[in-house]
Structures are given as structure tokens and as C-alpha cells.
Jmol script that loads the backbone (N, CA, C; Angstrom):
load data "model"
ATOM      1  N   UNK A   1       0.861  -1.165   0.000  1.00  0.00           N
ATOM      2  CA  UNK A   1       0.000   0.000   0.000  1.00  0.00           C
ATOM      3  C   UNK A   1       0.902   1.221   0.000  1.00  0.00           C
ATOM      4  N   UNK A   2       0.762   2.097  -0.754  1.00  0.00           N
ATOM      5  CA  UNK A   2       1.614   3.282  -0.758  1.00  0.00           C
ATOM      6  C   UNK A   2       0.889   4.192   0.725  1.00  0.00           C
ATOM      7  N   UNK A   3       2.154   5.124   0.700  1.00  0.00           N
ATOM      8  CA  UNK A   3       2.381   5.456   1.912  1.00  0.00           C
ATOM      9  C   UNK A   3       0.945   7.123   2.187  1.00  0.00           C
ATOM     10  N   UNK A   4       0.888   7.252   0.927  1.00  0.00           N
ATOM     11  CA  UNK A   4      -0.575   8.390   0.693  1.00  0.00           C
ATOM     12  C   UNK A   4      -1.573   7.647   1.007  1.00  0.00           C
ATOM     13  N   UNK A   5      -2.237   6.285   0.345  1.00  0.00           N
ATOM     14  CA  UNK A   5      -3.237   5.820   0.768  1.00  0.00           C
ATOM     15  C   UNK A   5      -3.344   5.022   1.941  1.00  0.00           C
ATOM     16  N   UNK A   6      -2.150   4.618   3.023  1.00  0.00           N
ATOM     17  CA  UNK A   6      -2.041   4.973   4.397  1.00  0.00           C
ATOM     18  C   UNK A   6      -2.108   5.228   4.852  1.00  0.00           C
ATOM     19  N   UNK A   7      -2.310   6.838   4.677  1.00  0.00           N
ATOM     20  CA  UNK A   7      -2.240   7.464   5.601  1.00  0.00           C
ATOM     21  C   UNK A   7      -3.943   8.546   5.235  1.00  0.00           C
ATOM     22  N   UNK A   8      -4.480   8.216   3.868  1.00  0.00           N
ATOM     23  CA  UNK A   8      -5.900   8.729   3.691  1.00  0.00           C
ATOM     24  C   UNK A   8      -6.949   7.488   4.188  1.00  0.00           C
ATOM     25  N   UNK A   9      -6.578   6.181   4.462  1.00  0.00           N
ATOM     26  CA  UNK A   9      -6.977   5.543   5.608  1.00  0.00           C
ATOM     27  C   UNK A   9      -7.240   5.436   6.777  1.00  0.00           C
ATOM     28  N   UNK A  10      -5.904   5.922   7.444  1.00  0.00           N
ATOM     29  CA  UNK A  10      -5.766   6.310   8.780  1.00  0.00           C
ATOM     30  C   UNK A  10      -6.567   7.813   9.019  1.00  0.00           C
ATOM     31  N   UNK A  11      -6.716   8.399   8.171  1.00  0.00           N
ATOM     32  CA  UNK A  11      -7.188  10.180   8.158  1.00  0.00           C
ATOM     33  C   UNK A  11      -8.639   9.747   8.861  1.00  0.00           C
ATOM     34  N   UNK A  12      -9.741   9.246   7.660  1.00  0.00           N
ATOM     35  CA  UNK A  12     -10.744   8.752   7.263  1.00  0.00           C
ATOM     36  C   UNK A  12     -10.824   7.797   8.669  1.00  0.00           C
ATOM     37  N   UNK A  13     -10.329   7.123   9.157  1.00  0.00           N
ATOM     38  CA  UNK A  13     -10.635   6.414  10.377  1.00  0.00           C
ATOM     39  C   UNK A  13     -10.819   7.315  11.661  1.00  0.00           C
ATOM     40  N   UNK A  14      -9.671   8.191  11.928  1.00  0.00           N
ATOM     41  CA  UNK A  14      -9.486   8.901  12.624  1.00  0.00           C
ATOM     42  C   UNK A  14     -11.059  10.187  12.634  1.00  0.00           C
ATOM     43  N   UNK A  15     -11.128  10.773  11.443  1.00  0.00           N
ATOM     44  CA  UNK A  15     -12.098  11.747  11.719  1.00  0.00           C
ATOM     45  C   UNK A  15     -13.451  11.154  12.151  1.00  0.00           C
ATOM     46  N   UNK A  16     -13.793   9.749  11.596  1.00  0.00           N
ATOM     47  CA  UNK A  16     -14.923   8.843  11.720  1.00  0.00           C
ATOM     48  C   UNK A  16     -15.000   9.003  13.228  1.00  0.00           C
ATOM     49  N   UNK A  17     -14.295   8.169  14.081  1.00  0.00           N
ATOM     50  CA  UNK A  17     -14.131   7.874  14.976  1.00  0.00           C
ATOM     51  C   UNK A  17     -14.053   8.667  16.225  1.00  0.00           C
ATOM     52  N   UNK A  18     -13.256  10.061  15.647  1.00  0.00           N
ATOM     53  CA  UNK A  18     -13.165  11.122  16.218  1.00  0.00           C
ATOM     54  C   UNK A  18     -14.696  11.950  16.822  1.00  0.00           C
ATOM     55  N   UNK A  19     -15.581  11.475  15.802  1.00  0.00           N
ATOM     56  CA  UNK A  19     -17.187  11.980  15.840  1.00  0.00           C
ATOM     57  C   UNK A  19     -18.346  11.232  16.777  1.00  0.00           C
ATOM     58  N   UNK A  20     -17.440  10.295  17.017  1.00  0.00           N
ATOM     59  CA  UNK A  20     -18.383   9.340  18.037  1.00  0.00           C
ATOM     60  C   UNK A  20     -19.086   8.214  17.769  1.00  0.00           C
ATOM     61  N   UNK A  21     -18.417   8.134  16.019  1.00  0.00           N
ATOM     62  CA  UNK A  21     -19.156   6.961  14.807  1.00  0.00           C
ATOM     63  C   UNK A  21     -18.638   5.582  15.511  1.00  0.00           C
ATOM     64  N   UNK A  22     -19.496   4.624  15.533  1.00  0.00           N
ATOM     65  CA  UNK A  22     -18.885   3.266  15.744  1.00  0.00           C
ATOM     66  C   UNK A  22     -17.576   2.679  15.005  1.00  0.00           C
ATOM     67  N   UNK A  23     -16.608   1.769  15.239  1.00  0.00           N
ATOM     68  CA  UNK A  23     -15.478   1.651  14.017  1.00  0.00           C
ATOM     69  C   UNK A  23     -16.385   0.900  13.754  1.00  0.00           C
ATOM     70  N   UNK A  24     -15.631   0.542  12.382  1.00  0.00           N
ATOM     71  CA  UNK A  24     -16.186  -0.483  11.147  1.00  0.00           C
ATOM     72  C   UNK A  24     -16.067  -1.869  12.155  1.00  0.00           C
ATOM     73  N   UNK A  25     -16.632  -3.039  11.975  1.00  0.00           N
ATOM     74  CA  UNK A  25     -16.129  -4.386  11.776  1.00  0.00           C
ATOM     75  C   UNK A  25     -15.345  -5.080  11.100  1.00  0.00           C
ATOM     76  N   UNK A  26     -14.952  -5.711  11.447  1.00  0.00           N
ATOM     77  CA  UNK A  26     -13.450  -6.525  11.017  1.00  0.00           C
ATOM     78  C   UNK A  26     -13.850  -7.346   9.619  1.00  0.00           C
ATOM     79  N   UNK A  27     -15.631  -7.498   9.350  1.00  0.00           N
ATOM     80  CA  UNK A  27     -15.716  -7.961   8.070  1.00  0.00           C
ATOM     81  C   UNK A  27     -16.411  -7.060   7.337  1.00  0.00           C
ATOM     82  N   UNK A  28     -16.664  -5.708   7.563  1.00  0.00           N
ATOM     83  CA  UNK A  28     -16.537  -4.317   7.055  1.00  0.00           C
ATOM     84  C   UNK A  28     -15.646  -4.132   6.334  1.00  0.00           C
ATOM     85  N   UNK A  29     -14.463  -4.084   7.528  1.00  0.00           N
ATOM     86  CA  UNK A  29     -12.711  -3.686   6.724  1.00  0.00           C
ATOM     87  C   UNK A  29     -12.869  -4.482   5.724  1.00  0.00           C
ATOM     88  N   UNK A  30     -12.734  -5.650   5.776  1.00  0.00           N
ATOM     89  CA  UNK A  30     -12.143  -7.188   5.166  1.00  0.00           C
ATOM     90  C   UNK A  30     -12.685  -6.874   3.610  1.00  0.00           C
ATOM     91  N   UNK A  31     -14.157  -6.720   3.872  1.00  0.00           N
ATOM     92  CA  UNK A  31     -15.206  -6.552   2.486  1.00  0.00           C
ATOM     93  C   UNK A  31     -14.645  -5.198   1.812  1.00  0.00           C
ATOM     94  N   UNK A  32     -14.061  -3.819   2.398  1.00  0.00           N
ATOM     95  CA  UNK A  32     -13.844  -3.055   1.922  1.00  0.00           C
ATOM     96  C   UNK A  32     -12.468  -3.004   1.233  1.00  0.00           C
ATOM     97  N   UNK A  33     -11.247  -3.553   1.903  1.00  0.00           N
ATOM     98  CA  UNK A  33      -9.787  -3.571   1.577  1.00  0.00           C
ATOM     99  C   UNK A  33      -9.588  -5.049   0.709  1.00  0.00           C
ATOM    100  N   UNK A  34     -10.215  -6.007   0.130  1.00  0.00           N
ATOM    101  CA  UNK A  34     -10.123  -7.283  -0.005  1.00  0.00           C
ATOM    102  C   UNK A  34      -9.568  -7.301  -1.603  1.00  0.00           C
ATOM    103  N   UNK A  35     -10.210  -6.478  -2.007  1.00  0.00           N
ATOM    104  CA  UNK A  35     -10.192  -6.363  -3.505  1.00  0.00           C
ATOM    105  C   UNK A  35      -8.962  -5.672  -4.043  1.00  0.00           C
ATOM    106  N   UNK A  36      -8.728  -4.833  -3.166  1.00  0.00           N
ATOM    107  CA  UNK A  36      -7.061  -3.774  -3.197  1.00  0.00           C
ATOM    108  C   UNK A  36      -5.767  -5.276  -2.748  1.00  0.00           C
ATOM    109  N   UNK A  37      -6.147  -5.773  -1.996  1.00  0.00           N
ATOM    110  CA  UNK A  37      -5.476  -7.070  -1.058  1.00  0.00           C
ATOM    111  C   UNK A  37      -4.996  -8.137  -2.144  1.00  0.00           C
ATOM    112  N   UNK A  38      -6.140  -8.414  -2.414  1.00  0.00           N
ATOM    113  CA  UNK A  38      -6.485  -9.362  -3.630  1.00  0.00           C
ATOM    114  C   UNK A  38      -5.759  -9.017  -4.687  1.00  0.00           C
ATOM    115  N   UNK A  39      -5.231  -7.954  -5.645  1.00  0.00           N
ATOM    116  CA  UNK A  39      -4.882  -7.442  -6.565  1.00  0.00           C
ATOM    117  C   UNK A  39      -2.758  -7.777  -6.208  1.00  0.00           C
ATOM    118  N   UNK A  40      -2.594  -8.092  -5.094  1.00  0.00           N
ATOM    119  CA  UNK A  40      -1.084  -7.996  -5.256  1.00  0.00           C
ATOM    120  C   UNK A  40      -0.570  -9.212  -5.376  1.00  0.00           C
ATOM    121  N   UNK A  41       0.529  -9.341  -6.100  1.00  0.00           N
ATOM    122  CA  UNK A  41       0.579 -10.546  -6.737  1.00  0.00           C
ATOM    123  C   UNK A  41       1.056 -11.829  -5.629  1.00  0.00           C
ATOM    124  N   UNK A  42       0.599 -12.667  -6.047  1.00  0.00           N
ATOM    125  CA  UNK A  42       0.744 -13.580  -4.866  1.00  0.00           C
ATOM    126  C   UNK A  42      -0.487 -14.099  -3.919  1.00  0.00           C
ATOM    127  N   UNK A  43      -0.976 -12.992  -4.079  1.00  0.00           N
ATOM    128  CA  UNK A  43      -1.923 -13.207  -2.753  1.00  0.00           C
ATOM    129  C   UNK A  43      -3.232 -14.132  -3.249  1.00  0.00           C
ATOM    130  N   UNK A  44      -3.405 -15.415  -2.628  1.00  0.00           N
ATOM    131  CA  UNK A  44      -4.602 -16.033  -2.951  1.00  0.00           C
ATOM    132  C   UNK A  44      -5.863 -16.040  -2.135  1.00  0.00           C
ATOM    133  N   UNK A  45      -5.515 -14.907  -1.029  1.00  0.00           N
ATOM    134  CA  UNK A  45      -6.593 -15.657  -0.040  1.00  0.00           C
ATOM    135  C   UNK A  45      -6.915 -14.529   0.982  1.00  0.00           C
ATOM    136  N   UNK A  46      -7.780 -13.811   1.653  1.00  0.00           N
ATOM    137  CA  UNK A  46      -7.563 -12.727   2.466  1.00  0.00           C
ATOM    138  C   UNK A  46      -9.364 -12.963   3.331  1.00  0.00           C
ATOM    139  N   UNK A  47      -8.500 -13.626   4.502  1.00  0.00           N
ATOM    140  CA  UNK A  47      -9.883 -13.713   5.281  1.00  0.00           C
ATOM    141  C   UNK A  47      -9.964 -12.835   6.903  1.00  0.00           C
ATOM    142  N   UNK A  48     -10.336 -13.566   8.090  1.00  0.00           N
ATOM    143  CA  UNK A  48     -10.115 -12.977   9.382  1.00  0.00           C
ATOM    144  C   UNK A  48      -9.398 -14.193   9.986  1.00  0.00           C
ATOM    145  N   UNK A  49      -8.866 -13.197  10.914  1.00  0.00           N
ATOM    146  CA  UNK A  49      -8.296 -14.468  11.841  1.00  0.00           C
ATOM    147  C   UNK A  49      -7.972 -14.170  13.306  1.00  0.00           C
ATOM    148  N   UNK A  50      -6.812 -14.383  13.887  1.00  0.00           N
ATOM    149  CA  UNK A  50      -6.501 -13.860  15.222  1.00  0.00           C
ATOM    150  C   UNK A  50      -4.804 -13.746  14.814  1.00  0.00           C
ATOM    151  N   UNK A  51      -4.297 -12.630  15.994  1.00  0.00           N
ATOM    152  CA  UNK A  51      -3.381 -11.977  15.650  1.00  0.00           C
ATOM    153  C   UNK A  51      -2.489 -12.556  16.775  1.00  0.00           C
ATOM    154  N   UNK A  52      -1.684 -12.574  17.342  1.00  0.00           N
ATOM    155  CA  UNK A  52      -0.736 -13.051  17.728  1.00  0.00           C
ATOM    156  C   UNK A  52      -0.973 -13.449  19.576  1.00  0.00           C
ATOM    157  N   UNK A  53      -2.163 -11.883  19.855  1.00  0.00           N
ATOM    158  CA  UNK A  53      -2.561 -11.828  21.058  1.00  0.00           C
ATOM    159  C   UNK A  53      -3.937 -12.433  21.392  1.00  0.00           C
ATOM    160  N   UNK A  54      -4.643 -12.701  20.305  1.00  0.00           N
ATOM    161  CA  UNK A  54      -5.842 -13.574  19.689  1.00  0.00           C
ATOM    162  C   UNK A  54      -6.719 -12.378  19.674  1.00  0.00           C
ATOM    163  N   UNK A  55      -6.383 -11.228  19.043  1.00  0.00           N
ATOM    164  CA  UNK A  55      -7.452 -10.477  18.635  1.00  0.00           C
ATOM    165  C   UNK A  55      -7.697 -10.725  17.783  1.00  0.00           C
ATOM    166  N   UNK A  56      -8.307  -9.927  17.044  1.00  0.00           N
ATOM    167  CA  UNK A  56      -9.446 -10.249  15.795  1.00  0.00           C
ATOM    168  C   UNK A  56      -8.068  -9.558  14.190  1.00  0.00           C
ATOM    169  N   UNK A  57      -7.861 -10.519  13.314  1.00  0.00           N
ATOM    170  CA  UNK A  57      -6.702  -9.448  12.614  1.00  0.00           C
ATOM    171  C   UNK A  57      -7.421  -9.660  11.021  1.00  0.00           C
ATOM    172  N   UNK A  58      -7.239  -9.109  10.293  1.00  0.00           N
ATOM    173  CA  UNK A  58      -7.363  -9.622   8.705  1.00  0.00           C
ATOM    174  C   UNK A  58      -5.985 -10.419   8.430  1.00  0.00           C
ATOM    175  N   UNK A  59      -6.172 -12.029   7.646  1.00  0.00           N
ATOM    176  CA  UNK A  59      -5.089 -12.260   7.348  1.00  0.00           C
ATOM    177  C   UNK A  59      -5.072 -12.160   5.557  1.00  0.00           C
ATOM    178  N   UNK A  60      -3.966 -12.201   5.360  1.00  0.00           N
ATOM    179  CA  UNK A  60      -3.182 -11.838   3.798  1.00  0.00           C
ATOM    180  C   UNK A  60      -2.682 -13.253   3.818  1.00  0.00           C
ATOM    181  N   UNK A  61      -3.085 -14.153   3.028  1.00  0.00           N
ATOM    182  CA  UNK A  61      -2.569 -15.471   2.386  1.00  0.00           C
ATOM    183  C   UNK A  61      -1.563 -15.211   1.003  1.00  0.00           C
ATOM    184  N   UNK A  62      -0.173 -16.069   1.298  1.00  0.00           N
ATOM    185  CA  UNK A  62       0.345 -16.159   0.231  1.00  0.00           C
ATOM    186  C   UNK A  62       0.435 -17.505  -0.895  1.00  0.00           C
ATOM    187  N   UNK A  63       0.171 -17.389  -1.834  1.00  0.00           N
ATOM    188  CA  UNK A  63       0.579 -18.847  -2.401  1.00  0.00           C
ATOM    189  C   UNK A  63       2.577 -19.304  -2.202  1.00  0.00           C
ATOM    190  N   UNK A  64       3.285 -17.973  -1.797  1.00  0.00           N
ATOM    191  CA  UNK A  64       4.892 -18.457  -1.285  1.00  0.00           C
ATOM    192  C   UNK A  64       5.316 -17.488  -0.944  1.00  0.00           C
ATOM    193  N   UNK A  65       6.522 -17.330  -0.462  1.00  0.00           N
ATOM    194  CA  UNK A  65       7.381 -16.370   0.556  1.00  0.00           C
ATOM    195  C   UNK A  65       7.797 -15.388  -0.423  1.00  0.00           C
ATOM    196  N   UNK A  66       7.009 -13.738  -0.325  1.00  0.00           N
ATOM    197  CA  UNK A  66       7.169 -12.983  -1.714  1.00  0.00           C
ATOM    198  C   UNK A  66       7.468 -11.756  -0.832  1.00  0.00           C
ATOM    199  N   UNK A  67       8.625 -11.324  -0.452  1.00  0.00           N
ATOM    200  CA  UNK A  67       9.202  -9.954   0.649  1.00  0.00           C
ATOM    201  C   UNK A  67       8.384  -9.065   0.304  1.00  0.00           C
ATOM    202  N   UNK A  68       8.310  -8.705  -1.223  1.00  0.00           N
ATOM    203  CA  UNK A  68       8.099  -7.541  -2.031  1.00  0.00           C
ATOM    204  C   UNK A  68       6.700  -7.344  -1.085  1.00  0.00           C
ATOM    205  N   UNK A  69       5.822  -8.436  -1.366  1.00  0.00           N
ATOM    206  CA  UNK A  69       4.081  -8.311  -1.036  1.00  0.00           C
ATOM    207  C   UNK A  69       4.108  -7.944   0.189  1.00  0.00           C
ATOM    208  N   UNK A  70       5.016  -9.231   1.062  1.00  0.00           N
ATOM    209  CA  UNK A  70       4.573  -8.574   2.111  1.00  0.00           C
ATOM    210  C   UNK A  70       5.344  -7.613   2.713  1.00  0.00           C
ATOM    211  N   UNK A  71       6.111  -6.758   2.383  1.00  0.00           N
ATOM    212  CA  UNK A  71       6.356  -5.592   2.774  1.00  0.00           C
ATOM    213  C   UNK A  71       5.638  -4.784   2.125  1.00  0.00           C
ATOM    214  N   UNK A  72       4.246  -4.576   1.214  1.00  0.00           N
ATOM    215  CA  UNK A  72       3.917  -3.410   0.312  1.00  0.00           C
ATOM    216  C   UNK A  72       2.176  -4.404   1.288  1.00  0.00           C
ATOM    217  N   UNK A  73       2.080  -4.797   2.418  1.00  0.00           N
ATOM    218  CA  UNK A  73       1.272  -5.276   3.238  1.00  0.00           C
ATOM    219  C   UNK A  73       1.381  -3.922   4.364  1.00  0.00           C
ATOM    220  N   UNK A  74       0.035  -2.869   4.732  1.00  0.00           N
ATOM    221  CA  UNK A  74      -0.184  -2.805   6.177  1.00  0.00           C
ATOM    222  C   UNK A  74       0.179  -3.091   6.882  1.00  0.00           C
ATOM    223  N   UNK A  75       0.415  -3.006   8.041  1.00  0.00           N
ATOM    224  CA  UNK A  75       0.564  -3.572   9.506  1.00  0.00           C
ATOM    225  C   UNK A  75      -0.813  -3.802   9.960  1.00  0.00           C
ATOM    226  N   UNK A  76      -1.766  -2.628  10.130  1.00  0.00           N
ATOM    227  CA  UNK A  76      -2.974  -2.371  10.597  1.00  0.00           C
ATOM    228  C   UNK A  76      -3.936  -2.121   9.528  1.00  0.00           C
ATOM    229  N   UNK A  77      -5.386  -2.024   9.495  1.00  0.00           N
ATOM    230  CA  UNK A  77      -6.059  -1.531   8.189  1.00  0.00           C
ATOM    231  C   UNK A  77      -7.062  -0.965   9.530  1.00  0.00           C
ATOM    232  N   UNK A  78      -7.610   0.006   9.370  1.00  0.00           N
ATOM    233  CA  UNK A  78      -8.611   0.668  10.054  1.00  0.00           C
ATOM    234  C   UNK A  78      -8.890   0.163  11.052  1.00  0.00           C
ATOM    235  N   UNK A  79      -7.286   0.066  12.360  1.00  0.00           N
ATOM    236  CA  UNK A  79      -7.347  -0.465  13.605  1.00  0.00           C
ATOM    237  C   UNK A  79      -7.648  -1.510  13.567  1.00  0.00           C
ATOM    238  N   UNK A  80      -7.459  -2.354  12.423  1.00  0.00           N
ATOM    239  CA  UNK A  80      -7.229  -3.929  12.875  1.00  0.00           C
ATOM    240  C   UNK A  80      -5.957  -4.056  12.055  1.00  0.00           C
ATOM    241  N   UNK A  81      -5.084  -5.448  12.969  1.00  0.00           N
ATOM    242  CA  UNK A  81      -3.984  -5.657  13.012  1.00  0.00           C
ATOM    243  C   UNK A  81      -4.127  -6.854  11.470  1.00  0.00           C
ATOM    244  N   UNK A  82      -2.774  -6.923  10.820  1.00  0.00           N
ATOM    245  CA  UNK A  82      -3.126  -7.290   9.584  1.00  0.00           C
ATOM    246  C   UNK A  82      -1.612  -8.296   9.409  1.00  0.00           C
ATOM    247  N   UNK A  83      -1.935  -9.706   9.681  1.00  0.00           N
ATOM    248  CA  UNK A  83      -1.215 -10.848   9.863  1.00  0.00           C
ATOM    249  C   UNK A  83      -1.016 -11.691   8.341  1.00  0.00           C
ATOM    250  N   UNK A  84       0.483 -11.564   7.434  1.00  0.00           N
ATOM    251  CA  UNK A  84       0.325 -12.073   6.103  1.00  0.00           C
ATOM    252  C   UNK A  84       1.120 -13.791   6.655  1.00  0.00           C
ATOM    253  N   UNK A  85       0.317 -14.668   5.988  1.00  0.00           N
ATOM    254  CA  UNK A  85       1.139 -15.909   5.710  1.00  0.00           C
ATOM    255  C   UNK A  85       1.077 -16.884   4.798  1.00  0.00           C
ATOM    256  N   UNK A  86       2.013 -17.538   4.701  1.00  0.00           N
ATOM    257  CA  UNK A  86       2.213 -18.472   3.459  1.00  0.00           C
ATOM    258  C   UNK A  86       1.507 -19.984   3.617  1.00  0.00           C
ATOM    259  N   UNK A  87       0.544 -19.562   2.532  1.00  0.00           N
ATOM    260  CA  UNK A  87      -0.557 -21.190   2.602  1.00  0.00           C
ATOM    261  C   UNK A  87       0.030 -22.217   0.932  1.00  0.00           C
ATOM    262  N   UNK A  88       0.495 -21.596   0.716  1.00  0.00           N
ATOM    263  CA  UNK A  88       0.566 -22.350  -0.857  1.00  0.00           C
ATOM    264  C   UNK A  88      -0.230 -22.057  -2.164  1.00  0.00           C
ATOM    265  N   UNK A  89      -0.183 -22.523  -3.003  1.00  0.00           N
ATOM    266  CA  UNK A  89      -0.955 -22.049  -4.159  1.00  0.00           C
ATOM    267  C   UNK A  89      -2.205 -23.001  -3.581  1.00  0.00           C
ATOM    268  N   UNK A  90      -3.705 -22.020  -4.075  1.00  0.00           N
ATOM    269  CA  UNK A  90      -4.682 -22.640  -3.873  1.00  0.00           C
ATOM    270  C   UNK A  90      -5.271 -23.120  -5.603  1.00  0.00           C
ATOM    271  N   UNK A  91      -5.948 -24.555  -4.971  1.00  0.00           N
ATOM    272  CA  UNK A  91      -6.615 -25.208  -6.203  1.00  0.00           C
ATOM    273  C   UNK A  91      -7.921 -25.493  -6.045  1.00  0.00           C
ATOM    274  N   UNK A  92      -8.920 -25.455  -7.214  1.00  0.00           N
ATOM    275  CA  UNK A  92     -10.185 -26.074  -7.247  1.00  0.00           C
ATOM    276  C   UNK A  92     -10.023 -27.646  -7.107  1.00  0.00           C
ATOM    277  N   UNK A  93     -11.365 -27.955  -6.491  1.00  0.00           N
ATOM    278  CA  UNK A  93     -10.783 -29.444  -6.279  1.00  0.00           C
ATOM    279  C   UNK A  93     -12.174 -29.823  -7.046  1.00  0.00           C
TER     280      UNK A  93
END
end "model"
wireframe off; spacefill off
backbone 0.3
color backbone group
């Protein structure tokens, strides 16, 4: 994610939130960022999950170990924590 639409994320969260608006849900985010997610190469898979502390995180599935992706990966997406890992290439069965 470039570092402008990072931070017009974080803006947009912040003023929301700032107003007394509820945050989004974690399958709010998911449904809203999935398709941007989805688009980087590699990525087969982008669901919810739990984050290291067992909160609630979006995860980023890789079909293999691609630095590029996941460093051009969030940390956070609209205060949820955003966990990438390597599942393999996915197939229809």
C-alpha cells in the first residue's frame, strides 16, 4: 500500500471515529480492503483471523514467501492488526 493511501486511511478512520461513529467491523474492513489485497501478486486468499494476542486481525494469504508483497502489506487496516502468511498455491478441487 503506498504510503498516501495509508495514511488517507488512517485520516478517514481517525475523523470517523473522532465523531463518536462506531469503528467499522473486522468484516466491514475485510469486504472493503479485499479487492485492493487481492490485486497484489501472490496473494490467494484474504480472510479474518486472530493476531498473535488472539485479537481479531485480517489475514493476507500467500501462495509463497514474496518480501516484495509482504512488505507493500499494512501492519494495521482501520485499527485492525493485519497478519500475512504463506498457505501455498490454492486449487479447485
Amino acid at each position: 500500500m503506498s504510503g498516501r493511501l495509508a495514511l488517507a486511511l488512517a485520516f478517514a478512520a481517525a475523523t470517523a471515529f473522532g465523531r463518536g461513529e462506531m469503528p467499522p467491523s473486522i468484516q466491514e474492513v475485510k469486504a472493503r480492503h479485499e479487492a485492493q489485497l487481492m490485486a497484489r501478486p501472490g496473494v490467494v486468499a484474504v480472510g479474518i483471523g486472530r493476531d498473535t494476542d488472539g485479537k481479531p486481525a485480517i489475514i493476507v494469504n500467500l501462495d509463497r514467501e514474496r518480501p516484495e508483497v509482504r512488505a507493500s502489506v499494512p501492519e494495521q487496516i482501520d485499527g485492525y492488526a493485519v497478519r500475512v502468511q504463506v498457505i501455498g498455491p490454492v486449487r479447485a478441487q
